[in-house]
C-alpha positions in Angstrom: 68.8 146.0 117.1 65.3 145.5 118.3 62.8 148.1 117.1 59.6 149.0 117.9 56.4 149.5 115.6 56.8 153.4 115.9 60.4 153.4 115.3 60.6 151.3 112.5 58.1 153.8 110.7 59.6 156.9 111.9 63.1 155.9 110.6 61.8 154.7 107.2 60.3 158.1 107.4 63.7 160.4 107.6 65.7 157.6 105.1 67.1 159.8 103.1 65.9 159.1 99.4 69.2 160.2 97.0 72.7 159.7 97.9 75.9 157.9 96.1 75.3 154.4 95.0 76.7 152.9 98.1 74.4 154.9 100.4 71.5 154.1 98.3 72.2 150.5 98.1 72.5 150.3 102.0 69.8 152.7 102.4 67.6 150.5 99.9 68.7 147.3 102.1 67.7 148.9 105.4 64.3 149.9 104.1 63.8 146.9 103.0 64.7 145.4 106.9 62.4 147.7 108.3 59.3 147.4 105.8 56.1 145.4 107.2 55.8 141.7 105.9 52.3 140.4 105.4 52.0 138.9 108.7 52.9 142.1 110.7 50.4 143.9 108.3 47.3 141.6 108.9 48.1 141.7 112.8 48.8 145.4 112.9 45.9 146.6 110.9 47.3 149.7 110.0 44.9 152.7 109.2 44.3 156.4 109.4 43.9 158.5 112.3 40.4 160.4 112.2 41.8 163.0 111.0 44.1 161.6 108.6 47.2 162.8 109.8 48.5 159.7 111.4 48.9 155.8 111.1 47.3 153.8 113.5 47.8 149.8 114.3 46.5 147.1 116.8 48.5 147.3 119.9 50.9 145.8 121.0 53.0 144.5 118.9 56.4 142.7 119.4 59.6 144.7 118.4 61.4 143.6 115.8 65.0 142.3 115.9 66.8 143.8 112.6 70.3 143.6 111.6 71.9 147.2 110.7 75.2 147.3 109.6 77.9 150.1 110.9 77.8 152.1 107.7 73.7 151.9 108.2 74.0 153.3 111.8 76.5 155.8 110.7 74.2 156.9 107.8 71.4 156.9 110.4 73.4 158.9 113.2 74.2 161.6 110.4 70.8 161.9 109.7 70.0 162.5 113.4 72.7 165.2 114.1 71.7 166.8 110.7 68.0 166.9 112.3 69.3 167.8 115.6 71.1 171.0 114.0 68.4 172.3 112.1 66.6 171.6 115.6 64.1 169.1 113.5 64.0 166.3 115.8 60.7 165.3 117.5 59.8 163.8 120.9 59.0 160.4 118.6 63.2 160.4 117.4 64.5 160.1 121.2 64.8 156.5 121.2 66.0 156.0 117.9 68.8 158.7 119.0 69.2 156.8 122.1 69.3 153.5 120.1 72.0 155.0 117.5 74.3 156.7 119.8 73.4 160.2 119.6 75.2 162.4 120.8 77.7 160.4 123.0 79.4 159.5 120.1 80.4 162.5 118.9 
């Protein structure tokens, strides 16, 4: 699935950090997938916004093609409808619910 700069941080953002051993080890996996290498992070250049609130980076940037496995997107979809019943979700999750499947799938 190709993901963009601002999707890659806002799912590693709403990872969900406890679970059983099998979510953790996938959710360790997919983190790791999604992380910056050292190359993205000399071209990106992140940094703070002004005032501190937000991470800026050089634009634009190629998406990045990762591999996320069907218990990955399932853990990730959960996440999503849990945000989406607490009405949590953001303007910033719509293409990562688009991406995952939410809500068609249910």
């Amino acid at each position: 699935m190709k993901l963009s700069v601002i999707e890659r941080l806002t799912l590693l953002g709403i990872l969900p950090e406890q679970g059983n051993l099998m979510t953790i080890k996938i959710v360790s996996k997919l983190r790791e997938e999604l992380s910056f290498d050292e190359a993205e992070h000399a071209a990106l250049q992140f940094r703070p916004s002004e005032d501190g609130k937000q991470i800026q980076w050089n634009m634009p940037h190629p998406d990045k093609d990762i591999e996320i496995g069907l218990k990955a997107t399932s853990i990730v979809y959960e996440l999503l409808r849990k945000m989406n019943d607490a009405e949590e979700l953001r303007e910033q999750h719509l293409s990562l619910c688009e991406k995952f499947g939410y809500p068609e799938n249910e």
